[in-house]
C-alpha positions in Angstrom: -3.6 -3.7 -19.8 -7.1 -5.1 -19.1 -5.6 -8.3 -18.6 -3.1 -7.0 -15.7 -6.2 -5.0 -14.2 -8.6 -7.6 -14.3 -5.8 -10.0 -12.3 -5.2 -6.7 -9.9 -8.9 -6.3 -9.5 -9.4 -10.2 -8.6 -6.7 -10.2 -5.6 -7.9 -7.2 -4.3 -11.3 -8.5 -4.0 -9.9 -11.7 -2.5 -7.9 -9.9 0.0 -11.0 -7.4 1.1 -13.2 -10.4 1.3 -10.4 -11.8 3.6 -10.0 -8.6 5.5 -14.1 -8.2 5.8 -14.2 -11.6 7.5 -10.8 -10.8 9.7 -12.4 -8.0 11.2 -16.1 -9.3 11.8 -14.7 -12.2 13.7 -12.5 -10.3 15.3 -14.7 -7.4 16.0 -17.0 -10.4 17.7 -14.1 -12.3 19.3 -13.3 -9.1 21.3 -16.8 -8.1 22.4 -17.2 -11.5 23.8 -19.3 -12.8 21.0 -20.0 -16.5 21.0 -23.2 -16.7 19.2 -24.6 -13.7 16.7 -27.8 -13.1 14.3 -26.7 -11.4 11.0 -29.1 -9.1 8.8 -28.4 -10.7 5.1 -29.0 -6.9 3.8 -26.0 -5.4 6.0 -24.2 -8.7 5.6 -24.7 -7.7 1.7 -23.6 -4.2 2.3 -20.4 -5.1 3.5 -19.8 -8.0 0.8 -20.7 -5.8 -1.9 -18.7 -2.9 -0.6 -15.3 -4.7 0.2 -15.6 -6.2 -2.8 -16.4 -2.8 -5.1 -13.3 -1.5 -2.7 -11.0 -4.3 -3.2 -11.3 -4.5 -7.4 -10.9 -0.5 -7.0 -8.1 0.0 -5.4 -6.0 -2.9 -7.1 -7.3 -2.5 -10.4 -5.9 1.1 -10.2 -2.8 0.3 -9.5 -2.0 -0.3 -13.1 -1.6 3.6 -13.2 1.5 3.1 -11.6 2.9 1.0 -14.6 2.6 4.2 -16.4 6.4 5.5 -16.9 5.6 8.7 -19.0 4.2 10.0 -16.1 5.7 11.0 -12.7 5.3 9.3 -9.4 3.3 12.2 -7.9 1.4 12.5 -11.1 0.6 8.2 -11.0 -0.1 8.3 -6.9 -2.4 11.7 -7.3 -4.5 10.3 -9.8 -4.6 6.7 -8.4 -5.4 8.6 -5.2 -8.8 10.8 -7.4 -9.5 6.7 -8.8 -10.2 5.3 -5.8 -11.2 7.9 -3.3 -14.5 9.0 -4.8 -15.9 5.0 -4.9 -14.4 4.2 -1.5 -16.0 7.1 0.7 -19.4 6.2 -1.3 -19.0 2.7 -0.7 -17.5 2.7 2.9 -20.9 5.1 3.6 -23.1 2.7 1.9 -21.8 -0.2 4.1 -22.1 2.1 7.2 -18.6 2.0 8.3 -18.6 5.5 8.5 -21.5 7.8 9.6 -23.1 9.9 6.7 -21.4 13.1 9.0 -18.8 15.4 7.3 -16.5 15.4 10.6 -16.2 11.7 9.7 -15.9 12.6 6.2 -13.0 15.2 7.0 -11.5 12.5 9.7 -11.6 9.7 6.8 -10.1 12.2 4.3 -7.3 12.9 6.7 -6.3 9.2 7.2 -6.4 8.7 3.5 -4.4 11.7 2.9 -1.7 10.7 5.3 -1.8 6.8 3.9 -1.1 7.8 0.6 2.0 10.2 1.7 3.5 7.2 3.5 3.2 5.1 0.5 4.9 7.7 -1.7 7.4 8.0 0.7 8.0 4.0 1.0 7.9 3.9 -2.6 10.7 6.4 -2.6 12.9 5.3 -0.2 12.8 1.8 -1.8 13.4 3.2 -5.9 16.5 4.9 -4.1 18.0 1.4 -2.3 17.2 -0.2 -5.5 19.4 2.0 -7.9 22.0 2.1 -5.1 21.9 -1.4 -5.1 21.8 -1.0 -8.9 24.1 1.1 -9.3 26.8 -0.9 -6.7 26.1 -4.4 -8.7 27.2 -2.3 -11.9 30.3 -0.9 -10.4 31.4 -4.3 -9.1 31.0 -5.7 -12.8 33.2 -2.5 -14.3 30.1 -0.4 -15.9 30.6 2.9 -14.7 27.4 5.2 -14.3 
């Protein structure tokens, strides 16, 4: 198990560090940005924070290899995991203002995010056991 989150952990902080860089450039490609000065300190902010993110919110994801527990039980925890660190870390970076309408407005978007993914993960466990389920019958194992 450490193995599998240490491996999670590692993409996820290559993807963040990809994503971080994605939307700096684009961020200054769109505001007509040809030449910039960066502050090493926020530059660190945000390096340190996508990073802390990324590992989080990967490595968690080995709570869903848990099958004693339920689906709403593994996406409700995951969901405790990795929302404390984020909101401190996306504050930190200043990607958020220290305000709790922003807070509350973050929260919400979370919130929503993670519904949608139990949803999509849902609607996909019920096309694979139909699919299953079809692949039996065509072999002669009945349910």
């Amino acid at each position: 198990m450490i193995k599998s989150i240490l491996k999670r952990g590692l993409l996820g902080i290559l993807i963040s560090i990809s994503l971080t860089v994605i939307v700096l450039l684009a961020i200054l490609l769109l505001n007509g940005y040809s030449s910039i000065t960066l502050d090493i300190t926020i530059l660190t902010k945000y390096f340190t924070s996508s990073v802390i993110i990324g590992f989080i919110a990967f490595a968690g994801s080995v709570l869903f290899d848990i099958e004693k527990w339920s689906l709403i039980i593994r996406t409700l925890v995951h969901f405790v995991i990795t929302y404390i660190p984020i909101i401190h870390f996306i504050k930190y970076a200043g990607w958020i203002p220290n305000s709790t309408l922003y807070q509350a407005e973050f929260l919400s978007l979370y919130v929503l995010f993670y519904i949608l993914h139990f949803f999509w993960y849902v609607t996909n466990n019920k096309k694979d056991a139909a699919y299953l389920n079809e692949q039996l019958q065509k072999i002669g194992v009945k349910k």
